[in-house]
C-alpha atoms as a printed R data frame, in Angstrom:
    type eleno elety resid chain resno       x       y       z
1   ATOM     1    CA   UNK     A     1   0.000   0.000   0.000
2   ATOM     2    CA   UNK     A     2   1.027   2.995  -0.764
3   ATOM     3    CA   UNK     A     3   1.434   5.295   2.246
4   ATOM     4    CA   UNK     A     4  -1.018   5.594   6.838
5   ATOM     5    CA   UNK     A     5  -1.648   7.434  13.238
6   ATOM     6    CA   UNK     A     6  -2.549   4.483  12.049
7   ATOM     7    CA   UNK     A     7  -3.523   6.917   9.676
8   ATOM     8    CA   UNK     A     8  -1.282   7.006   6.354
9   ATOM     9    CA   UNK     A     9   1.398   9.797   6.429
10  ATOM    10    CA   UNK     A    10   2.309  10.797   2.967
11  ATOM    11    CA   UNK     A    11   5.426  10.364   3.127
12  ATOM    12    CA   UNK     A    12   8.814   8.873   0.830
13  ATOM    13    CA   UNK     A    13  10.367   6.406   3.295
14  ATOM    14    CA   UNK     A    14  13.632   4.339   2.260
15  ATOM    15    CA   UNK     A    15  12.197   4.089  -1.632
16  ATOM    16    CA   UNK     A    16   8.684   3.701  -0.561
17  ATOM    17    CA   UNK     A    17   5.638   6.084  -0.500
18  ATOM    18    CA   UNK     A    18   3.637   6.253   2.881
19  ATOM    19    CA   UNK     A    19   0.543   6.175   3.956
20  ATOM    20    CA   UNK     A    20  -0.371   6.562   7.597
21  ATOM    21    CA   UNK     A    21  -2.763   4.708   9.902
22  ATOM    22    CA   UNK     A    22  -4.886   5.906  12.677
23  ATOM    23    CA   UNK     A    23  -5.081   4.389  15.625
24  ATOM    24    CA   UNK     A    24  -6.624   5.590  19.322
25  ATOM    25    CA   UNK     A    25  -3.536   3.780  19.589
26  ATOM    26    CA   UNK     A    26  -0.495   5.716  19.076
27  ATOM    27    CA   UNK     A    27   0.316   3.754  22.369
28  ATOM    28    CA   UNK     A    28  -1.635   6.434  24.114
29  ATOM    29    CA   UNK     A    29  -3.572   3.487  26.030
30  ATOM    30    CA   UNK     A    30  -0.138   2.216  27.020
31  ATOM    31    CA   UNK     A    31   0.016   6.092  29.032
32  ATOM    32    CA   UNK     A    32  -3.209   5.475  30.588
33  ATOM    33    CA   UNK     A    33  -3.500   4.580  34.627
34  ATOM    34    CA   UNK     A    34  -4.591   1.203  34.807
35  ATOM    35    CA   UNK     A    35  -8.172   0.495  35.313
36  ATOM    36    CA   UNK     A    36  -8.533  -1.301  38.616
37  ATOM    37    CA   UNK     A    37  -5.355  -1.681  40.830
38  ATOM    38    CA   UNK     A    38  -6.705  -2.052  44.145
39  ATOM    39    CA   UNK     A    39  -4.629  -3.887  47.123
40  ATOM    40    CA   UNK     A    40  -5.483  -7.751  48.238
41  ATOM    41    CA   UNK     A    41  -5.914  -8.127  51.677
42  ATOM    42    CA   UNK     A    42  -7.419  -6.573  55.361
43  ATOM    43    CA   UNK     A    43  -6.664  -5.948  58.636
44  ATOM    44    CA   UNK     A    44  -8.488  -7.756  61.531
45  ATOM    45    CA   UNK     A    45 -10.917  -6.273  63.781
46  ATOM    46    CA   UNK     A    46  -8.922  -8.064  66.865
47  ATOM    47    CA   UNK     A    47  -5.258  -8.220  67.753
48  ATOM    48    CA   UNK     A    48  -3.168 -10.288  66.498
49  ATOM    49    CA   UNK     A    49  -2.886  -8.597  63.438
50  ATOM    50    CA   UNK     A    50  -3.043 -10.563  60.313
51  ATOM    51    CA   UNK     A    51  -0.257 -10.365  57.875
52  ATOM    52    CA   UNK     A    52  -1.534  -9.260  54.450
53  ATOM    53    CA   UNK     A    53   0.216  -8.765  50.925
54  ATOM    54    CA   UNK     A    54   0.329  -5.129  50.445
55  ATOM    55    CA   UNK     A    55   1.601  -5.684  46.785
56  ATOM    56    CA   UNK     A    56  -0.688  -3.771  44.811
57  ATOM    57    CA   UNK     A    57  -2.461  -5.931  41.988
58  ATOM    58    CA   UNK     A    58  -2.841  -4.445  38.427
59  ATOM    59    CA   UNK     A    59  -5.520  -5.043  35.429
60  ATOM    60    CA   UNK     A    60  -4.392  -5.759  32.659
61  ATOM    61    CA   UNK     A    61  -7.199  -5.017  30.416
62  ATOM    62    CA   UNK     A    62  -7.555  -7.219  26.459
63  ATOM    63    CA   UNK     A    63  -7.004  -3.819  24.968
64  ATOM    64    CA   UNK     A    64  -3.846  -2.646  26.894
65  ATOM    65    CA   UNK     A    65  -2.633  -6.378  26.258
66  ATOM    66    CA   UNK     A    66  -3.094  -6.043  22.755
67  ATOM    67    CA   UNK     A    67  -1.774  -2.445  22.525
68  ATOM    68    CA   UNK     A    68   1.524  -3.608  24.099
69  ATOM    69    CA   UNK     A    69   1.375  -6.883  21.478
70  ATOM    70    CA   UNK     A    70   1.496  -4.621  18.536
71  ATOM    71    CA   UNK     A    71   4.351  -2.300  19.976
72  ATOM    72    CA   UNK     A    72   6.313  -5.550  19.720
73  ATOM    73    CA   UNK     A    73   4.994  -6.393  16.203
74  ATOM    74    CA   UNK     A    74   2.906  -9.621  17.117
75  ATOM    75    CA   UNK     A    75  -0.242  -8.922  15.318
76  ATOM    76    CA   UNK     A    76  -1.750 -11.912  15.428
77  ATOM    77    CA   UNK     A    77  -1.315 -12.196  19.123
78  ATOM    78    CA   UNK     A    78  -2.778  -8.722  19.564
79  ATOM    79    CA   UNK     A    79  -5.797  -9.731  17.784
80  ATOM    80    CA   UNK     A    80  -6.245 -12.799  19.878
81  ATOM    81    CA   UNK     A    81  -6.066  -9.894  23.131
82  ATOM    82    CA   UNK     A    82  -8.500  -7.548  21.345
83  ATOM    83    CA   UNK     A    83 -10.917 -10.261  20.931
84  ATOM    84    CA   UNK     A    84 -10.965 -10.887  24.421
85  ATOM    85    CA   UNK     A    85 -12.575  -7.343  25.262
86  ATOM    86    CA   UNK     A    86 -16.265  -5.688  24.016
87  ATOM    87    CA   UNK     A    87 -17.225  -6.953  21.040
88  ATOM    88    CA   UNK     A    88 -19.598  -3.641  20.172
89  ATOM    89    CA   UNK     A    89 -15.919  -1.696  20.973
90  ATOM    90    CA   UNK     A    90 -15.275   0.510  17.741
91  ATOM    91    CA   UNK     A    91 -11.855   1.552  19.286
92  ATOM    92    CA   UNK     A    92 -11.125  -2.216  19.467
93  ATOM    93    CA   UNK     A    93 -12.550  -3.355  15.717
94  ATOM    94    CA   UNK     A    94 -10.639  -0.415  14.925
95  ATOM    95    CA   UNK     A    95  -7.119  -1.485  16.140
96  ATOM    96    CA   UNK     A    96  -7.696  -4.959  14.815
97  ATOM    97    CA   UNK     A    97  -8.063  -3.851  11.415
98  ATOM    98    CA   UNK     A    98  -4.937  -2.093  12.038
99  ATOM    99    CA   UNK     A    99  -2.939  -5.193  13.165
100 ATOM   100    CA   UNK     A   100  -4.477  -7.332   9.966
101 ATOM   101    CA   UNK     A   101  -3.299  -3.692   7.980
102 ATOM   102    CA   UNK     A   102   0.408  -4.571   9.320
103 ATOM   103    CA   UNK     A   103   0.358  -7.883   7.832
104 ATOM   104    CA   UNK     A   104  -1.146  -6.896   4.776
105 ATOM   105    CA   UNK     A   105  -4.526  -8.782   4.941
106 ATOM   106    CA   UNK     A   106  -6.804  -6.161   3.690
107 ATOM   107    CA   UNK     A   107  -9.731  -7.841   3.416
108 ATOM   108    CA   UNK     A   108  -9.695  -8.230   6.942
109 ATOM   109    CA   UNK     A   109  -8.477  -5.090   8.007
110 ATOM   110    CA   UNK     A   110 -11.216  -3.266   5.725
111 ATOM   111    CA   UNK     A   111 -13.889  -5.599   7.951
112 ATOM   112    CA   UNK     A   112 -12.624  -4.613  10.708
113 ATOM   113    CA   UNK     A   113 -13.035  -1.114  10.065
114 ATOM   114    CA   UNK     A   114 -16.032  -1.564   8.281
115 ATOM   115    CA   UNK     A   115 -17.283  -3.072  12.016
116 ATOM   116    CA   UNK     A   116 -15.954  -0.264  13.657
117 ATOM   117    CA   UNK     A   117 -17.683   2.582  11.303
118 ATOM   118    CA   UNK     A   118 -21.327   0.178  11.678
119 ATOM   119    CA   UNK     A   119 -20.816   0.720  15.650
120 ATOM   120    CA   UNK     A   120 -19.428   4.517  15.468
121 ATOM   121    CA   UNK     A   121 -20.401   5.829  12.491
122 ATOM   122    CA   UNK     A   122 -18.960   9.424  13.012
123 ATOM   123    CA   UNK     A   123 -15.037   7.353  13.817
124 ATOM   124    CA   UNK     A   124 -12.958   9.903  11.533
125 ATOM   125    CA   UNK     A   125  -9.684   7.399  12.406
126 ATOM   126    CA   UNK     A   126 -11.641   4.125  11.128
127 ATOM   127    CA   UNK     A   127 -12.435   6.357   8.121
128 ATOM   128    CA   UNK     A   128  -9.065   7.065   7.627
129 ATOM   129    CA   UNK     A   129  -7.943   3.543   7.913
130 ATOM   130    CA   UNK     A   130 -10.457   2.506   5.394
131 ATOM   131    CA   UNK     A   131  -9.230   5.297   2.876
132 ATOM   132    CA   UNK     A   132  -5.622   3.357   2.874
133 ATOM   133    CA   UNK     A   133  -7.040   0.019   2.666
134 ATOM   134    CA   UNK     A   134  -8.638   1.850  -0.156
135 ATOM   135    CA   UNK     A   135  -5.753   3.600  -1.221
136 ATOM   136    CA   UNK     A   136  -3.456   0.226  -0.900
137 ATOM   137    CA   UNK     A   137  -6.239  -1.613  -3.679
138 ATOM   138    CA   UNK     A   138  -5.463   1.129  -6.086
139 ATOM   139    CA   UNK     A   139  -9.618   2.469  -5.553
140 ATOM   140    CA   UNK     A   140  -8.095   6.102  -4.970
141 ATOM   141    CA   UNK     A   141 -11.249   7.514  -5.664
142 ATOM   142    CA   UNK     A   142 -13.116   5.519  -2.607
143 ATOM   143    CA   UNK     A   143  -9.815   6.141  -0.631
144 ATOM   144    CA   UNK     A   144 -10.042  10.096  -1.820
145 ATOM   145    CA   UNK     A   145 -14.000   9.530  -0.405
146 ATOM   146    CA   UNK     A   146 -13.260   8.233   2.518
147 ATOM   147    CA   UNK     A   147  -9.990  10.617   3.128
148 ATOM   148    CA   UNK     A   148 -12.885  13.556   3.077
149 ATOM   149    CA   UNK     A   149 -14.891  12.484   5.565
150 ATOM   150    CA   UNK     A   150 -12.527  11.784   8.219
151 ATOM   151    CA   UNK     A   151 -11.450  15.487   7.379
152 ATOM   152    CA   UNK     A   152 -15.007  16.977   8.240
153 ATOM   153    CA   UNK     A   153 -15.444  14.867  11.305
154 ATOM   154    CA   UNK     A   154 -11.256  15.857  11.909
155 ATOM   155    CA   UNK     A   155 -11.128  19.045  10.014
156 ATOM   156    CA   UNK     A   156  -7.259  19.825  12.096
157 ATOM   157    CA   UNK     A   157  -6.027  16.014  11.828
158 ATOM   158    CA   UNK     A   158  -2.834  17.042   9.650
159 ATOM   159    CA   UNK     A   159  -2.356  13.704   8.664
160 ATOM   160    CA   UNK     A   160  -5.896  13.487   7.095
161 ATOM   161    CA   UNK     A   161  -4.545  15.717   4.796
162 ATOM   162    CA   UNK     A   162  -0.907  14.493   4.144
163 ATOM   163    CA   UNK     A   163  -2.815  10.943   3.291
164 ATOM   164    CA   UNK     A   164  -5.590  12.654   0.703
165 ATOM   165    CA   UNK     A   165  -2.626  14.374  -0.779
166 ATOM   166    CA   UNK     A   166  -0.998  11.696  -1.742
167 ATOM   167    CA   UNK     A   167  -4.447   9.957  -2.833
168 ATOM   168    CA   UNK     A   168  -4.667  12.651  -5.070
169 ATOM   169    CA   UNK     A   169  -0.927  12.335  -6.251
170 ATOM   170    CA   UNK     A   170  -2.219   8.927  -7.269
171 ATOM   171    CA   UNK     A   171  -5.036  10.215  -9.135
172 ATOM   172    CA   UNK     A   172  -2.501  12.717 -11.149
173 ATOM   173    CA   UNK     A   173  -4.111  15.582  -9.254
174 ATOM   174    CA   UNK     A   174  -1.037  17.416  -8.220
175 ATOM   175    CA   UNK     A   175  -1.699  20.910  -7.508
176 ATOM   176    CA   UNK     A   176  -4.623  19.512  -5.328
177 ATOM   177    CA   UNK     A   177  -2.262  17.130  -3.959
178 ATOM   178    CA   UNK     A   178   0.099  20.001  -3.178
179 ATOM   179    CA   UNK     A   179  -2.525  21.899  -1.550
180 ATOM   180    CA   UNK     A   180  -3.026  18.838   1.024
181 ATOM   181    CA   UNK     A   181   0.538  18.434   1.630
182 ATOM   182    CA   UNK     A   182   1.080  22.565   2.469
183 ATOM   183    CA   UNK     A   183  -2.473  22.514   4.552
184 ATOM   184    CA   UNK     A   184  -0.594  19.278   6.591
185 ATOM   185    CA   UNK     A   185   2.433  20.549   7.301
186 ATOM   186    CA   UNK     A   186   0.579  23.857   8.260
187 ATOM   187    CA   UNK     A   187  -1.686  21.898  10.907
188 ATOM   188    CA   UNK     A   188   1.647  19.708  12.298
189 ATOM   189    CA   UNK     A   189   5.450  20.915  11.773
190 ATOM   190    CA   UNK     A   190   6.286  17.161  11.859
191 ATOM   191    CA   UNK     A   191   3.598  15.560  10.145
192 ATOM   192    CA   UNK     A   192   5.703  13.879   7.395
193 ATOM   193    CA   UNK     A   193   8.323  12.938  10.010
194 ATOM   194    CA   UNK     A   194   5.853  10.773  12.300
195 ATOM   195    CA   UNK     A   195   6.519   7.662  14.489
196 ATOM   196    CA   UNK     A   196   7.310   4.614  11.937
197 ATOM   197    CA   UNK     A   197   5.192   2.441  13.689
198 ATOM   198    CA   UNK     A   198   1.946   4.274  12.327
199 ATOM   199    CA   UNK     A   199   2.880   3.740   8.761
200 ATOM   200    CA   UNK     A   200   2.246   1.224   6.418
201 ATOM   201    CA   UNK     A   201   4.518   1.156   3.008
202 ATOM   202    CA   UNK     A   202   4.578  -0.056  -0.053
203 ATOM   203    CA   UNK     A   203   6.734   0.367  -3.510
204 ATOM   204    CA   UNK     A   204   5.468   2.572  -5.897
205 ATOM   205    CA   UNK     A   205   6.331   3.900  -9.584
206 ATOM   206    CA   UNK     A   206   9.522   4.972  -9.816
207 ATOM   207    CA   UNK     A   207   8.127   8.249 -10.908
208 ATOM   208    CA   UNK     A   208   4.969   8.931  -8.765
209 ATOM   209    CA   UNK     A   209   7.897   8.513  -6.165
210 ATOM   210    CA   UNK     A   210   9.885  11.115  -7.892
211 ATOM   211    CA   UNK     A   211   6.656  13.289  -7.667
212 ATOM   212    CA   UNK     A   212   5.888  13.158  -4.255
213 ATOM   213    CA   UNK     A   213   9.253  13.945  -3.308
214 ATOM   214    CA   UNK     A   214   9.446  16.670  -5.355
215 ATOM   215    CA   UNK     A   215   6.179  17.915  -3.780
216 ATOM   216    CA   UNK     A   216   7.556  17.675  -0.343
217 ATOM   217    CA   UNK     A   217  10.728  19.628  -0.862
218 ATOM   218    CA   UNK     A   218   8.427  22.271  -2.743
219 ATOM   219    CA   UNK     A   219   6.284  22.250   0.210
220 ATOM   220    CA   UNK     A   220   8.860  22.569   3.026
221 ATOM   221    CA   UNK     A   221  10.837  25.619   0.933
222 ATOM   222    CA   UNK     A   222   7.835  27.071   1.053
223 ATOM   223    CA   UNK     A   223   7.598  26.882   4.638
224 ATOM   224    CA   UNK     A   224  11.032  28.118   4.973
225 ATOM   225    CA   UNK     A   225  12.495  25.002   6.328
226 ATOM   226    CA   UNK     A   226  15.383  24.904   4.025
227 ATOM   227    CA   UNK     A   227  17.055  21.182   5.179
228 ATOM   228    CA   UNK     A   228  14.176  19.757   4.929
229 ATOM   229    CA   UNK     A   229  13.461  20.879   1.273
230 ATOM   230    CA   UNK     A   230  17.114  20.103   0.404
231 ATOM   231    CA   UNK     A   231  16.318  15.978   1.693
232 ATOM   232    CA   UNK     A   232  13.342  15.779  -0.289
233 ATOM   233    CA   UNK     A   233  14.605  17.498  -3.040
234 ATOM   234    CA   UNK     A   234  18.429  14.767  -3.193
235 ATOM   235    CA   UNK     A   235  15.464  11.997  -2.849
236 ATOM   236    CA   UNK     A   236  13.452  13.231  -5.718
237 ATOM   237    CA   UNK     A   237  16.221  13.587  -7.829
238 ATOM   238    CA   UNK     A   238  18.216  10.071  -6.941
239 ATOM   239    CA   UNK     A   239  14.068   8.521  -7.638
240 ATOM   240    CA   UNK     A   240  14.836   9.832 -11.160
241 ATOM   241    CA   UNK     A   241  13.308  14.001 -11.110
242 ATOM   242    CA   UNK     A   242  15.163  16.113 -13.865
243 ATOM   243    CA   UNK     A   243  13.412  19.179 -14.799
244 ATOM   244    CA   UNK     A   244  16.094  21.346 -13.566
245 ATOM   245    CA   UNK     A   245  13.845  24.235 -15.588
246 ATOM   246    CA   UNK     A   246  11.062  24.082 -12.262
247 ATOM   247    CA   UNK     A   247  13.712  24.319  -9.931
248 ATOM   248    CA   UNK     A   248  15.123  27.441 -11.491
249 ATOM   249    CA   UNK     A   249  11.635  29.193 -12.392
250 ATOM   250    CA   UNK     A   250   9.392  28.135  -9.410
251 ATOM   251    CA   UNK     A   251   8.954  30.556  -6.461
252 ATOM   252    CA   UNK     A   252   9.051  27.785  -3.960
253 ATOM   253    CA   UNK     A   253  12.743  26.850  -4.389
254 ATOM   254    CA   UNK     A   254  13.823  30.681  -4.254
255 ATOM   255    CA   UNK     A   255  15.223  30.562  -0.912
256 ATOM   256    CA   UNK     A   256  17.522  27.877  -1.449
257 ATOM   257    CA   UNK     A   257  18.812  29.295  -4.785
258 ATOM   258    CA   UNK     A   258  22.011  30.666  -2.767
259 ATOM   259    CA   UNK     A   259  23.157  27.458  -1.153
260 ATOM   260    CA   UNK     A   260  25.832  25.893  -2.450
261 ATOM   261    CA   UNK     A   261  24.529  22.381  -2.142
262 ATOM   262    CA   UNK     A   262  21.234  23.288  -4.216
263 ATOM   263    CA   UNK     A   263  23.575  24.979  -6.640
264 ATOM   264    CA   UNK     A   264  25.640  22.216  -7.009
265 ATOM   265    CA   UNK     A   265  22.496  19.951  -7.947
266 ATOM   266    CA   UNK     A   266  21.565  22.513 -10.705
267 ATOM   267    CA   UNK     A   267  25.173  22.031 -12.128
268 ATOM   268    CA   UNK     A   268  24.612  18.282 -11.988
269 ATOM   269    CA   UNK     A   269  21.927  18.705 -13.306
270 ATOM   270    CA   UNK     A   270  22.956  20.755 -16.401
271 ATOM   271    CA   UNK     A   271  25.966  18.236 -17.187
């Protein structure tokens, strides 16, 4: 699939374009007191006093076992733990589909979210999830669909909008894709630099990678963040980008047209 908290961040990750996931998960359950950790034992009424175990004693609940199962990558074994808690849970059905997501079974994980949305139909993160089990079976308009309607529901979830960029990057709708990507990065500094865990990857045309790369270096120069543009910018250009004409005539790419490592690509670029 092609780029997903679980939600899919748009983003070019060792040759391979991103989607996030989103998950309650983001191992925020993992920060969470435990439920019930009361202490075992009393005192008796009348001397002698009885020794008790003062060792307090913690619940683990099915969905902080699974939550800690998929920080160590056993999906199946987290599934087994969600199962174990509510069944009408939309959370839960929600974090299963993003274990099956891990091990690419897409069918299931688009059940699972499709059982989450039928028990919490207003869940912008199972709506995202669905968009990139969309997005991974090529139906970009469905994930593009779905991708929008997490957005109203989450209209500041940055990575909403990294993920329907590069939907519509997909879909050969760049300057709308563009748009996403600068809205994103506008919402969260550090949305295209999020935890690896919440993304999913898969290959891609050589050139759609080329693309999106180019798109994010565009959109961090824009932004004024000049090392990031430069990254993107190497990446796009070792995934095959050559139109050293856009990078001398576009507006963007101004403020890095007096550093000696972009001027050195131009000259590369012109041999």
């Amino acid at each position: 699939m092609k780029g997903f908290r679980f939600s899919l961040t748009s983003r070019i990750y060792a040759g391979f374009a991103v989607v996030s996931l989103t998950c309650a998960f983001t191992l925020q359950p993992l920060a969470q007191t435990p439920r019930s950790f009361m202490a075992i034992g009393s005192y008796g009424q009348q001397p002698p006093i009885r020794v008790v175990d003062e060792t307090p004693h913690f619940e683990v609940s099915p969905e902080m076992q699974g939550d800690i199962l998929m920080a160590r990558q056993r999906y199946i074994a987290a599934i087994d733990a969600y199962r174990q808690g509510p069944s009408d849970s939309a959370v839960l059905w929600n974090k299963m589909g993003i274990a099956n997501h891990h091990m690419f079974n897409l069918r299931e994980a688009q059940k699972d979210y499709e059982k989450a949305l039928k028990l919490k139909s207003n869940y912008p993160e199972a709506l995202n999830n669905l968009a990139a089990v969309y997005y991974g079976q090529k139906q970009y308009h469905d994930a593009e669909r779905a991708y929008k309607k997490a957005i109203k529901l989450s209209p500041k979830a940055a990575m909403f909008y990294s993920n329907l960029g590069t939907a519509y990057l997909a879909e050969g709708k760049y300057k709308k894709g563009e748009q996403c990507y600068r809205t994103a990065l506008a919402l969260d500094p550090n949305v295209f630099e999020s935890d690896p865990a919440a993304r999913i990857a898969e290959t891609g045309p050589t050139h759609e990678i080329a693309t999106l790369n180019y798109l994010l270096a565009k959109t961090y120069a824009e932004a004024g963040r000049k090392t990031e543009a430069l990254f993107y910018l190497r990446k796009a250009i070792g995934e095959g980008f050559n139109d050293r004409k856009k990078l001398l005539e576009e507006k963007e790419f101004a403020i890095l047209r007096d550093v000696p490592e972009f001027q050195q690509m131009l000259a590369d670029k012109q041999q």
